[in-house]
C-alpha positions in Angstrom: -45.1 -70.4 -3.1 -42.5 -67.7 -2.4 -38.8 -69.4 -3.2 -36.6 -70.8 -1.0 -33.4 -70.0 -1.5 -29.9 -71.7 -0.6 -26.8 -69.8 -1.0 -24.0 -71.2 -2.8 -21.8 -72.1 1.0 -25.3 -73.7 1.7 -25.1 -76.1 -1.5 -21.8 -77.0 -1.6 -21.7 -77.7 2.3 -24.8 -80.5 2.1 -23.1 -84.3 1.3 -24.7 -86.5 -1.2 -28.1 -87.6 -0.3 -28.6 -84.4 2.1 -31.3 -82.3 2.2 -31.9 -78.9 4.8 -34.6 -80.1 6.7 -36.9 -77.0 8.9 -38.0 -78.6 12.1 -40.6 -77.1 14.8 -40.2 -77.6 18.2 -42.7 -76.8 20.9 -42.1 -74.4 23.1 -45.2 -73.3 26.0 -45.8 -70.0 26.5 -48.5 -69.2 28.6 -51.6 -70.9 28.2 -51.2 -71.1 24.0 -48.5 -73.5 22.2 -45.9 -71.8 20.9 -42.6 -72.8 18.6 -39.8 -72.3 16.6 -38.0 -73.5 14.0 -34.5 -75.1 13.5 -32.8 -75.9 10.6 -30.1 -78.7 9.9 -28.8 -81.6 7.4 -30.7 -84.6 7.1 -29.6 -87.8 5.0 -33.1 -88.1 2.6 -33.1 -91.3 4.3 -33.7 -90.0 7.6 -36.6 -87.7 6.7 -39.9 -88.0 8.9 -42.3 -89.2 6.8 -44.8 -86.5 7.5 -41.9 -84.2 5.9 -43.1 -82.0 3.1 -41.2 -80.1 0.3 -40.6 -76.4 0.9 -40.0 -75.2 -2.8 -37.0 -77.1 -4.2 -36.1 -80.9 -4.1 -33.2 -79.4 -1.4 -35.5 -78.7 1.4 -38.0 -80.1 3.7 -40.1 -79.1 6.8 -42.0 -80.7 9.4 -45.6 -80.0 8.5 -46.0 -77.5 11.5 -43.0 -75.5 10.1 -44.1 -75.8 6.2 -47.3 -74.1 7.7 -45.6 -71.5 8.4 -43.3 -71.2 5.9 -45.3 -72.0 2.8 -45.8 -68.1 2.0 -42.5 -67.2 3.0 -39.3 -65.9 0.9 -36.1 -67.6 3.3 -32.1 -67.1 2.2 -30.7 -70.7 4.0 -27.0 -69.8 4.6 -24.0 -72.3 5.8 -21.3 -70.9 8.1 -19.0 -73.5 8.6 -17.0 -73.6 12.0 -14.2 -75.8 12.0 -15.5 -79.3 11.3 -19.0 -78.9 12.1 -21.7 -77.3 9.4 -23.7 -74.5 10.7 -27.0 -73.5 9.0 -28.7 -70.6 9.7 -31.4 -68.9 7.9 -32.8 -64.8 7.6 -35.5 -65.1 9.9 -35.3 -63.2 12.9 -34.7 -65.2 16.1 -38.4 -65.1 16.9 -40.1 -66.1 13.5 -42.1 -68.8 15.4 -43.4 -67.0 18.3 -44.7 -64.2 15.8 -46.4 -66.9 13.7 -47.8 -68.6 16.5 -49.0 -65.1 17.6 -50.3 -64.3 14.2 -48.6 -61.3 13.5 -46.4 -62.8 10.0 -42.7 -61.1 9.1 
């Protein structure tokens, strides 16, 4: 499994008992399903159970998203702006539609 990797503005800006969670969200297109991902804090406690762990014990994704994601190298990033925590990854803005479309990064 290719690493997933969280910057250091990424670690230090997840509280205790936080984890970056990768979520899928439908999306139609056409006549298939499409998605795309979003990523964000989550309290451990508040983790769907269906979540699975995406390479280190820091980050989770919905099971539609780990799909994806299993065989892929991702930098999670943390741009903070003003009080609120902002995390953004390397994937181009349309990593789910060319997933969904089978054509990988």
């Amino acid at each position: 499994m290719p690493p997933i990797t969280l910057t250091p503005a990424a670690r230090e800006a997840l509280h205790d008992e936080e984890v970056v969670f990768f979520d899928w969200h439908l999306t139609g297109l056409c006549c298939a399903d499409a998605g795309e991902f979003s990523v964000r804090p989550l309290r451990r406690s508040r983790l769907p159970r269906r979540a699975r762990r995406l390479g280190t014990d820091l980050v989770y994704a919905h099971p539609t998203a780990f799909a994806h994601l299993a065989e892929v190298s991702v930098t999670v990033d943390c741009r903070p702006l003003w009080r609120w925590r902002r995390f953004t990854t390397d994937l181009p803005p349309d990593a789910g539609l060319r997933f969904c479309l089978g054509r990988p990064l």
